[in-house]
BAVO-57451 format. One record per residue: residue number from 0; residue in three letters; x, y, z of N, C-alpha, C, CB in turn. Coordinates in steps of 0.2 Angstrom, whole numbers. Glycine has a CB too. Example, Ala and Ser with C-alpha at 12.3 -4.5 7.8 and 13.67 -1.06 7.14 Angstrom:
[rec 0; 'ALA'; [66; -28; 39]; [62; -22; 39]; [66; -16; 39]; [57; -22; 45]],
[rec 1; 'SER'; [64; -11; 35]; [68; -5; 36]; [64; 0; 39]; [70; -3; 29]],
END
This chain:
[rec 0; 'UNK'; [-795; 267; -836]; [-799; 264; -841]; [-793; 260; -845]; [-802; 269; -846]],
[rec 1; 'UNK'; [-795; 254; -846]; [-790; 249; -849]; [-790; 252; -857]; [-795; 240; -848]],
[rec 2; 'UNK'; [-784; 252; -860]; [-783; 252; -867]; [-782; 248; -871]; [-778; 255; -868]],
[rec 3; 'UNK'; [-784; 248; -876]; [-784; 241; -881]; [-778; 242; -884]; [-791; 240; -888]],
[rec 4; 'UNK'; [-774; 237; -885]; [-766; 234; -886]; [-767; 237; -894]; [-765; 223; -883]],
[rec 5; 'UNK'; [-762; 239; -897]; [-757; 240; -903]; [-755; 236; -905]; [-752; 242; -902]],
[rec 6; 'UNK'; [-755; 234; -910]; [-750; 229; -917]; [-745; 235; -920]; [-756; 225; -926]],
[rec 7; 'UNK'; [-739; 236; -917]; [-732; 239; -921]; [-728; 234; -925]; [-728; 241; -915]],
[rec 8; 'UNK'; [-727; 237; -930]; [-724; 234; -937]; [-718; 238; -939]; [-729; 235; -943]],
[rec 9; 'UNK'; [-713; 235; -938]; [-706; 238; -943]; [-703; 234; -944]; [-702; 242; -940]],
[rec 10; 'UNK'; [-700; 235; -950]; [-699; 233; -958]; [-696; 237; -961]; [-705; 233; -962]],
[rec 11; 'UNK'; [-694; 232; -968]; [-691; 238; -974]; [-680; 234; -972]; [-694; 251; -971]],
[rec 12; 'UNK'; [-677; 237; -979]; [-673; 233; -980]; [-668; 238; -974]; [-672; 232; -988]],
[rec 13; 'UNK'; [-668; 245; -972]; [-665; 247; -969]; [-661; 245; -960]; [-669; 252; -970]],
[rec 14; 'UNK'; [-657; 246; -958]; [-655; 243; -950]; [-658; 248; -947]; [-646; 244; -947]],
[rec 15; 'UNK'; [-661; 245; -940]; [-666; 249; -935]; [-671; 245; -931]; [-670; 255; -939]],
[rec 16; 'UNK'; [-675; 240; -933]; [-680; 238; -935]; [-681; 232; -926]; [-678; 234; -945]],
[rec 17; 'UNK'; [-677; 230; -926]; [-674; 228; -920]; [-676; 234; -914]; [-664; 227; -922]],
[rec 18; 'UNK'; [-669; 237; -915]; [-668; 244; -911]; [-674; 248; -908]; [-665; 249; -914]],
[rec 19; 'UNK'; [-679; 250; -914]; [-685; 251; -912]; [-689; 248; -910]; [-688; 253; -914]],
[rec 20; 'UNK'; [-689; 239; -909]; [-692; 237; -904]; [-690; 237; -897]; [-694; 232; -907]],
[rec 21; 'UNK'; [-683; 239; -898]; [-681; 238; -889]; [-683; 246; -887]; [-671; 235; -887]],
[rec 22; 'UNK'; [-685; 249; -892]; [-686; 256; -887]; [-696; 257; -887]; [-681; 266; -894]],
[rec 23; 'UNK'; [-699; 254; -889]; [-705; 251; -888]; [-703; 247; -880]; [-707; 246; -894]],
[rec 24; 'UNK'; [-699; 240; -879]; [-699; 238; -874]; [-692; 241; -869]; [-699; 232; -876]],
[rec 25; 'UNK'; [-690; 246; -871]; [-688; 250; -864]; [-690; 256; -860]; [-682; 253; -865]],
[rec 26; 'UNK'; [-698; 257; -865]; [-702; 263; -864]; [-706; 259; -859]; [-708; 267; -871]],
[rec 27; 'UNK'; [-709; 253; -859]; [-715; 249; -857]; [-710; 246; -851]; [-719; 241; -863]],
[rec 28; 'UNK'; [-706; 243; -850]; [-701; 243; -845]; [-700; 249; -838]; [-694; 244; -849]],
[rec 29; 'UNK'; [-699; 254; -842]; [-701; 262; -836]; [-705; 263; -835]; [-699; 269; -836]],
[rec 30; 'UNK'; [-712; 260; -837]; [-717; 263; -836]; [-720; 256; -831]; [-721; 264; -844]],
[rec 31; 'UNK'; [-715; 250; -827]; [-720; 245; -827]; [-722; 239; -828]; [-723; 245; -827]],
[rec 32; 'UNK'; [-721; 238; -836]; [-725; 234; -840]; [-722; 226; -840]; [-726; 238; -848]],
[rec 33; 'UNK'; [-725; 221; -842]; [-722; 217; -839]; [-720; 217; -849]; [-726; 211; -832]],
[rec 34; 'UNK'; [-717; 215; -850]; [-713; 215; -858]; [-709; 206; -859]; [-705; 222; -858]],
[rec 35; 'UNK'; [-710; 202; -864]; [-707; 197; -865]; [-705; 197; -872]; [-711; 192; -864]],
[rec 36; 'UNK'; [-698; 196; -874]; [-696; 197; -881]; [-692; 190; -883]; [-691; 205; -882]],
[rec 37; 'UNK'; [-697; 189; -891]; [-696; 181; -892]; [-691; 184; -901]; [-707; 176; -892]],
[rec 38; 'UNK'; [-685; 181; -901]; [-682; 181; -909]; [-683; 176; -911]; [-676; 181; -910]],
[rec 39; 'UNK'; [-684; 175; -918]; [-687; 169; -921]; [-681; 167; -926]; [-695; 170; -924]],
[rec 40; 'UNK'; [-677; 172; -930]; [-670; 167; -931]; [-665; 168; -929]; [-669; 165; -936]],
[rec 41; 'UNK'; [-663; 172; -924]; [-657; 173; -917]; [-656; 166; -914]; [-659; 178; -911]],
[rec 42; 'UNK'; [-649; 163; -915]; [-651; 156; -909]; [-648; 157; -902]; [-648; 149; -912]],
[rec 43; 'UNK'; [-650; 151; -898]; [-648; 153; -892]; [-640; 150; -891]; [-654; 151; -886]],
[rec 44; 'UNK'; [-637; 150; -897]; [-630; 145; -896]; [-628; 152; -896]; [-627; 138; -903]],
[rec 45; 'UNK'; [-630; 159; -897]; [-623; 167; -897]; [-627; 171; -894]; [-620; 171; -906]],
[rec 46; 'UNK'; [-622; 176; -890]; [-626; 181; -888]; [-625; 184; -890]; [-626; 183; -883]],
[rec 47; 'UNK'; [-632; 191; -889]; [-633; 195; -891]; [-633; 202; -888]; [-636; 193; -894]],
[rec 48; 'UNK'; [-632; 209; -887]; [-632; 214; -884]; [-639; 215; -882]; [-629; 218; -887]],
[rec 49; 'UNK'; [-643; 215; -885]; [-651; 216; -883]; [-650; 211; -880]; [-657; 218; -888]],
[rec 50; 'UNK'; [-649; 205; -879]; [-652; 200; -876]; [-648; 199; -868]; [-651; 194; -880]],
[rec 51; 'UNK'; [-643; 203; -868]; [-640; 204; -861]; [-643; 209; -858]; [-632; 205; -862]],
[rec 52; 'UNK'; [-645; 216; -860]; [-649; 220; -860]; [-654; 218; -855]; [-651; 220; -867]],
[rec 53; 'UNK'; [-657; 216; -859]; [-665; 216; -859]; [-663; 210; -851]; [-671; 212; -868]],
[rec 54; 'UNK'; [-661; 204; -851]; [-661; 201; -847]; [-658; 204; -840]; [-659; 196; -849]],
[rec 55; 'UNK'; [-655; 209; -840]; [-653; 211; -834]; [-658; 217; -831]; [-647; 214; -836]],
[rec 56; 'UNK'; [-663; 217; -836]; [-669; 221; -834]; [-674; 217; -832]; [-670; 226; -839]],
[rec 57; 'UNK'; [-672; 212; -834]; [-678; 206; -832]; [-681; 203; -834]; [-682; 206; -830]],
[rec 58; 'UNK'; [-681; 206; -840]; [-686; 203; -846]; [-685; 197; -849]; [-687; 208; -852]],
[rec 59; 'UNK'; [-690; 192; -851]; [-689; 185; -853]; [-686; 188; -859]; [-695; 179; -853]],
[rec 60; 'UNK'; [-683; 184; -861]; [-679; 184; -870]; [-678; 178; -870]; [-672; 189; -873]],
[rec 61; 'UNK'; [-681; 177; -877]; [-680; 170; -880]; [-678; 170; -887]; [-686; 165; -879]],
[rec 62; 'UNK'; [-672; 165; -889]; [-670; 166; -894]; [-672; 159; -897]; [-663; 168; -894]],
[rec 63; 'UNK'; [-678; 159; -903]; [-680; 153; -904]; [-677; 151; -911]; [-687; 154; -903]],
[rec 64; 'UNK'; [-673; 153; -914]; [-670; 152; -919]; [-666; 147; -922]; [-668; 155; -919]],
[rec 65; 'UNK'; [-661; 148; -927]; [-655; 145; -928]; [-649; 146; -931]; [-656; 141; -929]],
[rec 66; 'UNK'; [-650; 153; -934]; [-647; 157; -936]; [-649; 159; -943]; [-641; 155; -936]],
[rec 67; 'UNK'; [-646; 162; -948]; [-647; 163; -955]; [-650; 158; -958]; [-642; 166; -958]],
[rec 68; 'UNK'; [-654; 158; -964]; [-659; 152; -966]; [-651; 151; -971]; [-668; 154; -971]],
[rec 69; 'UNK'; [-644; 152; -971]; [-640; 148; -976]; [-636; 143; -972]; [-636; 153; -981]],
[rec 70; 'UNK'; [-637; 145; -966]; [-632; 142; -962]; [-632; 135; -960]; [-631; 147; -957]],
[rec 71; 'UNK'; [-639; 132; -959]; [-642; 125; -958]; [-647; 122; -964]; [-647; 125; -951]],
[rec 72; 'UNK'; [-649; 117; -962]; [-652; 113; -968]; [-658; 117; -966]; [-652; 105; -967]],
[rec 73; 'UNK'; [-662; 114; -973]; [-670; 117; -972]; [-675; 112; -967]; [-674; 119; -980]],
[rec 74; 'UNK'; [-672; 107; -968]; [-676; 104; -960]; [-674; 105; -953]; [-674; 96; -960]],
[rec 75; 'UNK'; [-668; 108; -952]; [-666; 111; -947]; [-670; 117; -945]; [-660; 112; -947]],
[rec 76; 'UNK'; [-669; 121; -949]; [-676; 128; -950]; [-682; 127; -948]; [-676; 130; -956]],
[rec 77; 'UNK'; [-682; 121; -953]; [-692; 119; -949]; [-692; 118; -946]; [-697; 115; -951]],
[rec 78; 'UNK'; [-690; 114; -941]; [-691; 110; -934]; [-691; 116; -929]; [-685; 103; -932]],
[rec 79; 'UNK'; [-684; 120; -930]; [-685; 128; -926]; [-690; 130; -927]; [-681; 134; -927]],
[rec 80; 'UNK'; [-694; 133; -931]; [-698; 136; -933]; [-704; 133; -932]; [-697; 139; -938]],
[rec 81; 'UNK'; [-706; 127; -932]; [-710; 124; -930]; [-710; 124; -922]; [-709; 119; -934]],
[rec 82; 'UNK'; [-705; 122; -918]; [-704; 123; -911]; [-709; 131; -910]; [-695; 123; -909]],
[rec 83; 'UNK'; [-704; 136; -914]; [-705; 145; -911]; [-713; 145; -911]; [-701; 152; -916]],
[rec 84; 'UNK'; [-715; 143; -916]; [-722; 146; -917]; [-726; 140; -912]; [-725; 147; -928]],
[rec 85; 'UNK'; [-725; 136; -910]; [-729; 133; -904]; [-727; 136; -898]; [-729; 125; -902]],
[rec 86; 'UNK'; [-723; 137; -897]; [-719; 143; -891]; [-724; 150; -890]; [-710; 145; -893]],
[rec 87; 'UNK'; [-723; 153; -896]; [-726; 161; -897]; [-733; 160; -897]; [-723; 165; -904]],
[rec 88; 'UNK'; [-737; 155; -899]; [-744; 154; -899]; [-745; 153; -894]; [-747; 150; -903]],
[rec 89; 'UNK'; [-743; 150; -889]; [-745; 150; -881]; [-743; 157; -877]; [-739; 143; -876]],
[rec 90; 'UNK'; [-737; 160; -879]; [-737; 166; -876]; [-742; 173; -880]; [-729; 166; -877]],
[rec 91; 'UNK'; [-744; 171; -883]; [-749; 175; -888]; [-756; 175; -883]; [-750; 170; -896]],
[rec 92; 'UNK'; [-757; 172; -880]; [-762; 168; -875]; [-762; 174; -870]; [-759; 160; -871]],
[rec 93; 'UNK'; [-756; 174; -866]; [-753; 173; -858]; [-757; 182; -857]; [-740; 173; -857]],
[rec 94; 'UNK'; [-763; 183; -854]; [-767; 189; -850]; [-761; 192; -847]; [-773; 187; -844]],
[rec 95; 'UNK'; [-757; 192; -842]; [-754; 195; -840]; [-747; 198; -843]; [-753; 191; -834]],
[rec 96; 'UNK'; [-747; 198; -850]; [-739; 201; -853]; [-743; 208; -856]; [-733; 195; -863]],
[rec 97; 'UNK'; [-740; 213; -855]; [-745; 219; -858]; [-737; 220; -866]; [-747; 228; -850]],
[rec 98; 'UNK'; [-732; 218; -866]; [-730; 219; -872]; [-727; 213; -874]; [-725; 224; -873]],
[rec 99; 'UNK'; [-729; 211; -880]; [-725; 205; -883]; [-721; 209; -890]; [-730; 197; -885]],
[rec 100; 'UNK'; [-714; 205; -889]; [-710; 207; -895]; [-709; 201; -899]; [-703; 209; -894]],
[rec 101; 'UNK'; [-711; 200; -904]; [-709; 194; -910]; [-704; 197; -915]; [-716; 191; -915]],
[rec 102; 'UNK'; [-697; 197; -913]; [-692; 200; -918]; [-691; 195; -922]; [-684; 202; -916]],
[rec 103; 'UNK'; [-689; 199; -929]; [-690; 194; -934]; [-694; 188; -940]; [-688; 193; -933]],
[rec 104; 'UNK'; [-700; 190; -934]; [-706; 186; -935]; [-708; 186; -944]; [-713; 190; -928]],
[rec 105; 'UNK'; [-708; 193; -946]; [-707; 196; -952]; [-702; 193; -959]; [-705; 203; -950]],
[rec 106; 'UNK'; [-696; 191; -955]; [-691; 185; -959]; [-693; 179; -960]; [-686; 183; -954]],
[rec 107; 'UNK'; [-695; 176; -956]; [-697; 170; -954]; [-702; 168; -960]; [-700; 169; -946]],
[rec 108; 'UNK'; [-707; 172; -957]; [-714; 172; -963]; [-713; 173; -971]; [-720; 178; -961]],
[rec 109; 'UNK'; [-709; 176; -971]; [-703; 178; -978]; [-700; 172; -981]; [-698; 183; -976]],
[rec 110; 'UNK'; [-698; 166; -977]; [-694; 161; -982]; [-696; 158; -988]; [-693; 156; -980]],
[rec 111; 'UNK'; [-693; 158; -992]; [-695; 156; -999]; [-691; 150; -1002]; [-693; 163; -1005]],
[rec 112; 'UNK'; [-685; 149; -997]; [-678; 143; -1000]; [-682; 136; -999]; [-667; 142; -994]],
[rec 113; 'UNK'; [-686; 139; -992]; [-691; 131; -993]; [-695; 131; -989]; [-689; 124; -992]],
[rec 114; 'UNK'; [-702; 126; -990]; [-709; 126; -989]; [-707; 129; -980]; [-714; 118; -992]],
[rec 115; 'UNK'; [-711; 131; -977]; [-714; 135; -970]; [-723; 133; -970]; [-712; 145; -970]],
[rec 116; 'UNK'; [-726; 134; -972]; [-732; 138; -972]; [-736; 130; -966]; [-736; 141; -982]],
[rec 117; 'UNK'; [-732; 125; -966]; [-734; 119; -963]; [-733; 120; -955]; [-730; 113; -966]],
[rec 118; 'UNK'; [-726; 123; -953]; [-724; 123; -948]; [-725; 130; -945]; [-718; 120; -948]],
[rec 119; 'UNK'; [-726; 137; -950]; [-726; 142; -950]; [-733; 145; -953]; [-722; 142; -952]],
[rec 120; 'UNK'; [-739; 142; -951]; [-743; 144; -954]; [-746; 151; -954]; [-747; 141; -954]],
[rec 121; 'UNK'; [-746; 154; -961]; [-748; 162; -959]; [-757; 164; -958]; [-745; 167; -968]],
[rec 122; 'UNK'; [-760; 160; -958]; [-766; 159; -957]; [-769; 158; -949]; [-769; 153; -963]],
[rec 123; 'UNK'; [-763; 153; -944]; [-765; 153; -940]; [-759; 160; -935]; [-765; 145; -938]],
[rec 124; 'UNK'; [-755; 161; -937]; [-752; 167; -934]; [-756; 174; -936]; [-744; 167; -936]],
[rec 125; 'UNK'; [-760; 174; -939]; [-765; 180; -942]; [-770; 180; -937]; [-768; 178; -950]],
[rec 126; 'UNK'; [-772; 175; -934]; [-777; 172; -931]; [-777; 173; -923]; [-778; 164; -934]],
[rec 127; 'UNK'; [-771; 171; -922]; [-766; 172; -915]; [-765; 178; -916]; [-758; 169; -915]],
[rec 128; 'UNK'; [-764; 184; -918]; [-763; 192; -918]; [-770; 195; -915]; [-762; 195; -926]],
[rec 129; 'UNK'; [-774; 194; -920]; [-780; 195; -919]; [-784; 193; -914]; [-782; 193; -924]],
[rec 130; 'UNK'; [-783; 188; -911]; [-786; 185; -905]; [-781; 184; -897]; [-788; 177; -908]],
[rec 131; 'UNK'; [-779; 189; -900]; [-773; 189; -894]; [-775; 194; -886]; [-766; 193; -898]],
[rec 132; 'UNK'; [-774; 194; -881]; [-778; 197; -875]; [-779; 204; -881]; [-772; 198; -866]],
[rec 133; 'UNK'; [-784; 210; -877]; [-788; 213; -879]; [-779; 220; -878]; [-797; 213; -875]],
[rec 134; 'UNK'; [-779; 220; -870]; [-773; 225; -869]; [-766; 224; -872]; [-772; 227; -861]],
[rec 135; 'UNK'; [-764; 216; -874]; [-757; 216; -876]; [-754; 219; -881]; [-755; 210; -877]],
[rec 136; 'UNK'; [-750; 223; -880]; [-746; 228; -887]; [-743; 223; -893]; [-738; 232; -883]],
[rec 137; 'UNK'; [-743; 222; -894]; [-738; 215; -901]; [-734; 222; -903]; [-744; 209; -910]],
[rec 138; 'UNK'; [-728; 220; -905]; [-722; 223; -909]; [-720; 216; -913]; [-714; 225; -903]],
[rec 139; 'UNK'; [-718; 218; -920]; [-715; 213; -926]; [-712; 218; -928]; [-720; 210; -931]],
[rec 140; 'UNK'; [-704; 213; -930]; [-702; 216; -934]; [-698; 212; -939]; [-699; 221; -931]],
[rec 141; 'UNK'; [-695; 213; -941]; [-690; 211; -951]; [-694; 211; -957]; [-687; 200; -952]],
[rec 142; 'UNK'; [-687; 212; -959]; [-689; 213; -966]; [-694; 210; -971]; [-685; 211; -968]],
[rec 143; 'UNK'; [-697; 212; -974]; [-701; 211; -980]; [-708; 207; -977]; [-697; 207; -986]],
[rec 144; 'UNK'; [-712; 213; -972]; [-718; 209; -966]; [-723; 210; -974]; [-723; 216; -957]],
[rec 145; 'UNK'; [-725; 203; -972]; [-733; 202; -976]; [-739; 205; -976]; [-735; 198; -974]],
[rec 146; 'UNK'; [-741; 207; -984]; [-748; 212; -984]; [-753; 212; -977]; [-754; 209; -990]],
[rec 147; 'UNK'; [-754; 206; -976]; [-759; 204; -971]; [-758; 208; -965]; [-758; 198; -969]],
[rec 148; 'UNK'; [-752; 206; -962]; [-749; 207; -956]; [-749; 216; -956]; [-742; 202; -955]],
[rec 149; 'UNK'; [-747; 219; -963]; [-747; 227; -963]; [-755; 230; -962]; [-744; 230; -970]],
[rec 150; 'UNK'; [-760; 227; -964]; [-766; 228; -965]; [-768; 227; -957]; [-769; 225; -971]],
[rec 151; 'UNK'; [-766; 222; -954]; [-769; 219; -946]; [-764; 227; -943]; [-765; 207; -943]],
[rec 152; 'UNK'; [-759; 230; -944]; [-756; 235; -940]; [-760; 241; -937]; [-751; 236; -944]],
[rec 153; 'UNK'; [-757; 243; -932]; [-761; 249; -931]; [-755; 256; -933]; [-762; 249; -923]],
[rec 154; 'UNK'; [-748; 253; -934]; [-743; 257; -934]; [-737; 252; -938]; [-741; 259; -926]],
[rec 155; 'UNK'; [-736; 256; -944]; [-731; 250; -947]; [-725; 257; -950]; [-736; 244; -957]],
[rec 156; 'UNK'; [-721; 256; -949]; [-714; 260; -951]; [-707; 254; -954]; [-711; 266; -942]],
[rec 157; 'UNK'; [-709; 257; -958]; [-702; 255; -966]; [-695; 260; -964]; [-707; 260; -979]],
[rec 158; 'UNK'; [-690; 255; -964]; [-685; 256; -963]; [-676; 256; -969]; [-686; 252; -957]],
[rec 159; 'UNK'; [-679; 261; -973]; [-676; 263; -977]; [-667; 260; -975]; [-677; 270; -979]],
[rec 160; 'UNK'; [-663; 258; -982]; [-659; 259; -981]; [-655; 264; -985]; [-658; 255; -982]],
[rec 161; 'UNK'; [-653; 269; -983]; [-652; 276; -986]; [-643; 275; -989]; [-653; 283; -978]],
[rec 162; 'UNK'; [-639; 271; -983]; [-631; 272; -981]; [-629; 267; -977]; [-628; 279; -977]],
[rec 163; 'UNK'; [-626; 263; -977]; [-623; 257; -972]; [-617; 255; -973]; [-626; 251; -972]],
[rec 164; 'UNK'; [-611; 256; -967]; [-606; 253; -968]; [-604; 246; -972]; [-605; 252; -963]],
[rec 165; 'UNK'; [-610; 243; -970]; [-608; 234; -973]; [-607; 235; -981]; [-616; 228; -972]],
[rec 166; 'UNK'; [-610; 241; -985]; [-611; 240; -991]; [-604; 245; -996]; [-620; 242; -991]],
[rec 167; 'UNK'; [-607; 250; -992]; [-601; 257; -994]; [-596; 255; -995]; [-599; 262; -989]],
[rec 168; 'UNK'; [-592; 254; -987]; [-586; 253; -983]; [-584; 243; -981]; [-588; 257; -976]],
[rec 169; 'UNK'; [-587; 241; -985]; [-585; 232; -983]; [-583; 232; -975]; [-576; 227; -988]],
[rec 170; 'UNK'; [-588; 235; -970]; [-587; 233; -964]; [-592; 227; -962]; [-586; 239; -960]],
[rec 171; 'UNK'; [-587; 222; -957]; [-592; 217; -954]; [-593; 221; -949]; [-591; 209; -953]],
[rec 172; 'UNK'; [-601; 215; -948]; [-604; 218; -941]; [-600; 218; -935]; [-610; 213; -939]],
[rec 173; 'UNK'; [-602; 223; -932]; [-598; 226; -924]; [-602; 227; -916]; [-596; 233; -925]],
[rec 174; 'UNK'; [-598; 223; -914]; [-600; 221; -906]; [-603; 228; -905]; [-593; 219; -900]],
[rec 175; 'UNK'; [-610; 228; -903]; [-613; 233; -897]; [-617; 237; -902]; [-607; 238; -891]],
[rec 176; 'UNK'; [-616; 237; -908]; [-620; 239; -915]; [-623; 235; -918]; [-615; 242; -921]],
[rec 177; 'UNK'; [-620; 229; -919]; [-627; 223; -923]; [-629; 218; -918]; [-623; 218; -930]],
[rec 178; 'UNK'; [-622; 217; -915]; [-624; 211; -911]; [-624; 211; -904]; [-621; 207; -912]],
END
């Protein structure tokens, strides 16, 4: 009997959020499943350990990004994000993925330094969730996910920040731990 696909949500200011979506797609991986994990502001100009990962397991990873919203102009941002969300809305489509990963997708929808909702609309990515093959699993994650998108969840886990090096201890990020 065919199972009707999941919306997994994680969130919250805590580190993890990522990690548990690659252990969602390393479960669906041993099991078979075919898995495609899309980042939405990871760019493809750096690598990343999950993205060496996952690709050596086969899985498509696409890094549709461009880094942190401080690091480029806010027109640069939009045009990515305008690119990602025509990319992800076709893959939102695709019958044959039984798990899609939109990391970060939760960020993205979150900008506030400038207008999105043109190139990023939360009304047609709501719409895209909801009308997405009947069995596909969706996984979202980053920080500060929208009411909406919590209420569309079947499973939403907040990822406290309890203790972090970065903050305690002024450590920067570290190969094979962040990145």
């Amino acid at each position: 009997m065919a199972q009707e696909g999941m919306l997994l949500v994680y969130t919250g200011d805590g580190k993890g959020k990522t990690t548990a979506s690659l252990g969602v797609a390393l479960r669906a991986i041993g099991r078979g499943m075919k898995v495609k994990y899309f980042q939405f502001i990871k760019s493809p100009e750096r690598t990343y350990g999950e993205q060496l990962a996952l690709r050596k397991l086969g899985v498509e990873t696409v890094q549709l990004g461009i880094g942190f919203t401080w690091t480029k102009t806010p027109e640069e941002h939009r045009e990515a994000l305008a690119i990602a969300w025509q990319t992800v809305k076709e893959e939102l489509k695709d019958e044959t993925t039984d798990v899609l990963v939109l990391d970060e997708l939760n960020n993205a929808l979150a900008i506030t330094r400038f207008p999105i909702d043109d190139v990023l609309p939360l009304s047609e990515v709501l719409e895209a969730i909801e009308n997405r093959p009947k069995r596909m699993h969706l996984v979202i994650t980053g920080r500060s996910a929208h009411p909406a998108i919590l209420d569309l969840a079947d499973l939403v886990s907040t990822i406290d920040a309890t203790k972090h090096y970065y903050a305690e201890q002024d450590v920067k990020a570290m190969k094979g731990l962040e990145f």
